[in-house]
N, C-alpha and C positions, 0 to 999 in steps of 0.2 A: 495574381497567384504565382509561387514560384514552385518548380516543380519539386517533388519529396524528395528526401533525401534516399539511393539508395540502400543505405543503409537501415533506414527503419520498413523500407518492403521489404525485407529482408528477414527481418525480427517476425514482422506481421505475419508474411508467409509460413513460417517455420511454426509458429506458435497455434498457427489456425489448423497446422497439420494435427498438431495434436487434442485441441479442447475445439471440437466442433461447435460449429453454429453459434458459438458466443463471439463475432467478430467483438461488438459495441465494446463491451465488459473485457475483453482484450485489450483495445486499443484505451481504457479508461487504469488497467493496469501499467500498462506501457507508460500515460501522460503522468502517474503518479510517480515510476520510476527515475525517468527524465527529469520529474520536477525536483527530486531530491527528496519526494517526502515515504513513509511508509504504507504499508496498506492492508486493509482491514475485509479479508471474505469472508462471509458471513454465511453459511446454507447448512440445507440437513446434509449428513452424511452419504457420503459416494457420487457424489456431482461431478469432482474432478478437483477439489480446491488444492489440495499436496499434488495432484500431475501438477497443476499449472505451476505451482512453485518449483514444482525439480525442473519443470520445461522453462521458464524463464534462467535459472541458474545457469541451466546447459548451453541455452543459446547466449547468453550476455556473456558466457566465460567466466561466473565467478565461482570464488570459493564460498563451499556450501554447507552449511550445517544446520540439523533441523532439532529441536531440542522439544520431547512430547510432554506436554503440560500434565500435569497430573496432582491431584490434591495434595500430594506430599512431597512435590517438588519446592527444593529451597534455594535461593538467591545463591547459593555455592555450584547448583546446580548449572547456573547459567553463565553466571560471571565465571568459577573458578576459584581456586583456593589456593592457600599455604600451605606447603608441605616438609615436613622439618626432616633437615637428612641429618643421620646419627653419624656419618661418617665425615662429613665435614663441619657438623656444627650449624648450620646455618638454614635457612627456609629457601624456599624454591617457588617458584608461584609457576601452578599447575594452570592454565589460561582454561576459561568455558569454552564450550559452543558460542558465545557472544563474537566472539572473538573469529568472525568470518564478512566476507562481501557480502552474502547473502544470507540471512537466518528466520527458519522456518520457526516459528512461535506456535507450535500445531496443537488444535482446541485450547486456547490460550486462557480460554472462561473456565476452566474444566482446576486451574490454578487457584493457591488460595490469594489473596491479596497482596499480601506480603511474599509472594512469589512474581507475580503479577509487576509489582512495582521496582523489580530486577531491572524492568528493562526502559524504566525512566527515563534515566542520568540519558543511556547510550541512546536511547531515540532524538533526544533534543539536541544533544552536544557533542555526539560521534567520540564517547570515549566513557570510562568507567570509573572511579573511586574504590580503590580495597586498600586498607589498612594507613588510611590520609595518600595515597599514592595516586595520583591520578595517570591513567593509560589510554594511550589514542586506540579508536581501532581503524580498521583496514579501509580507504577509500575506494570504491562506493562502500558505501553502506547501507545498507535495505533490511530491515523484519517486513516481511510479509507474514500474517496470523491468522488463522482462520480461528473460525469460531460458530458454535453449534447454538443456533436460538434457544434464546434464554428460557424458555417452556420446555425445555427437555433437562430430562433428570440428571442431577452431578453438575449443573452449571452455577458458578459466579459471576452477577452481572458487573462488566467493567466500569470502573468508576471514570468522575468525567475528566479527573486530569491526564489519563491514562486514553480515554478514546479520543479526547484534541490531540493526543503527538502522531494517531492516524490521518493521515491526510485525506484517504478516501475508505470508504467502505462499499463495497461494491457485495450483488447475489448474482451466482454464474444462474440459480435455477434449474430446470428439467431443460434436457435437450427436445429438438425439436422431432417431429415422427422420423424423419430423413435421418437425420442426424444420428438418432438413436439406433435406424437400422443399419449405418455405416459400423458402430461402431458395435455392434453384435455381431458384423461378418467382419469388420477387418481385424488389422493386427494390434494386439493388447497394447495399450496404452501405456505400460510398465516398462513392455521392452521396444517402441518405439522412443518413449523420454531416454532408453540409453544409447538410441542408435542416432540420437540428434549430435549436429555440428556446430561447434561455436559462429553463429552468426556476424560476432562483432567483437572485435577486441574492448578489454578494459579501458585502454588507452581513446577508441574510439566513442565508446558510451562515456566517458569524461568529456569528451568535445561536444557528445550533444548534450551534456546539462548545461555544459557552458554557452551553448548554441540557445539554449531555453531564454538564459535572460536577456539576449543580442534580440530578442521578439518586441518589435515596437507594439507602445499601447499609446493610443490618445488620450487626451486630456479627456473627451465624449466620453468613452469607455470607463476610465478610472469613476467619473460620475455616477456609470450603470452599475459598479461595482460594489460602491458605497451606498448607495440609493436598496439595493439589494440588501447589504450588509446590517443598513439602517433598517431596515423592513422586519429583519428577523429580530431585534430588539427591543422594537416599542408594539408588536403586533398580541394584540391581547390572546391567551392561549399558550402563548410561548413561556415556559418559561424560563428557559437559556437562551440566548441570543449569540449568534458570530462570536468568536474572541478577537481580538485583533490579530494572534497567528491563524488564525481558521481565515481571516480576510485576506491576509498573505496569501496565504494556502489557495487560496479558491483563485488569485489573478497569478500565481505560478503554476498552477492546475491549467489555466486557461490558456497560458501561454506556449507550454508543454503539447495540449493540444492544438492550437494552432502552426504548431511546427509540423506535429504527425501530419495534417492536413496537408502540407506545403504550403501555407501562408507566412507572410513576411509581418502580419500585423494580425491582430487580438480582434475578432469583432464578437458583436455579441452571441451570435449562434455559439461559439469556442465556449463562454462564459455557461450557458442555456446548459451547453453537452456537461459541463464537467462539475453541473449549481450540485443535482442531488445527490453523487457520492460524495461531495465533500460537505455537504449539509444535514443530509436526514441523520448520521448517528451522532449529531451536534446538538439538535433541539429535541425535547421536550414536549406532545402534545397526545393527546387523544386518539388521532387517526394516525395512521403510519408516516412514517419520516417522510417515505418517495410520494406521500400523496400531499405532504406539508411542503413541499420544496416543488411540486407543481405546481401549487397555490400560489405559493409568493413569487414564482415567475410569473404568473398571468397578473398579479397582481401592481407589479412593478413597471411600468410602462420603460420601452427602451427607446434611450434619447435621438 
């Protein structure tokens, strides 16, 4: 084991100041960040899913823009538009909210579809499409999206090509009795995400994505990973299985994590921690995703 890096106790501490008691779902937001992928909160309302995103933005240093989903929100709304100026003759392109380091996607289900699929193109490819022009955006790049279970009133369930460019989806849940009574006596949560300090330069959160893929994996490990991957596809019951970016996804999730840990190499617990956010809003079955992606870990013998 080598030891952490400064710089992610650093993250953790600051982060844990603010959304109590959810270390795990913390550090599973962090390994999503690091991995380069997006991520997907999912709970009832007032848990803390928007602090956690204003507190991640504040501590990583980046630019921030949160854009509130709403049934009559349209693709102009996010990307941005043309704007024709009479004085020169000519358009101007007014840039969205997309168009930041970090973008809150807030009740993202609560969108109609064709709102929804705004933010495709820039989840996969880190850039946009208007008017045959394509535009880079801002490196890093992160939506993080929450989103209100789909049994409550006004939601649109996301469709599947739109929840694979999430990498994980994670529930922060009710705080714990403690937890809850810290945060009835201490200081509001609103104006402590404004009294947070950038914990990490932009320049240093690019060294550790790039520090993610330097994470040795074995040949043994690639095996658990595929064996895994294989499981969610031929298991009867299922009936989506892994994509092959979800398998990507799931051994840069794990890699991600074993760096927060301080390891120099991928073992299977890293895999274990980081199976059922990047799986349960992948498959398809009967009983919940987190109790579908516990199965097929017990089910998977590790080499």
């Amino acid at each position: 084991m080598t030891p952490r890096k400064p710089e992610i106790d650093a993250v953790l501490a600051q982060l844990n100041r603010v959304i109590l008691g959810k270390d795990p779902q913390i550090r599973l937001c962090l390994a999503c960040l690091l991995a380069r992928g997006h991520l997907l909160i999912e709970d009832i309302p007032g848990v803390g899913k928007t602090t956690l995103a204003h507190a991640l933005a504040k501590t990583l240093g980046l630019s921030f823009q949160r854009v509130q989903f709403t049934s009559d929100l349209l693709p102009a709304d996010v990307l941005g538009v043309s704007i024709y100026e009479r004085e020169t003759g000519n358009f101007r392109f007014q840039r969205g909210p997309i168009f930041a380091q970090l973008v809150l996607a807030d009740e993202i289900n609560r969108a109609s579809p064709k709102a929804q699929s705004a933010l495709l193109e820039a989840m996969e490819e880190h850039q946009v499409t208007l008017d045959g022009q394509s535009m880079a955006l801002p490196e890093p790049f992160f939506v993080i999206a929450t989103q209100n279970p789909q049994d409550q009133a006004g939601t649109f369930p996301l469709p599947e090509s739109q929840l694979d460019r999430f990498l994980m989806r994670v529930h922060l849940g009710y705080p714990a009795p403690a937890a809850e009574r810290e945060l009835l006596c201490g200081v509001d949560r609103r104006e402590l995400v404004k009294s947070l300090s950038t914990a990490v330069s932009v320049e240093t959160l690019l060294e550790l994505q790039h520090s993610v893929l330097e994470v040795h994996v074995a040949p043994a490990l690639l095996d658990y990973v595929q064996a895994l991957v294989a499981h969610t596809r031929n298991t009867a019951g299922l009936s989506i299985g892994l994509s092959p970016r979800a398998a990507i996804g799931l051994l840069r999730a794990a890699r991600a994590w074993a760096l927060i840990a301080g390891r120099s190499a991928v073992i299977p617990e890293h895999v274990q921690a980081v199976f059922a956010a990047v799986v349960e809003h992948r498959v398809r079955q009967s009983e919940s995703g987190l109790a579908a992606a516990a199965r097929m870990l017990e089910a998977v013998p590790i080499p």
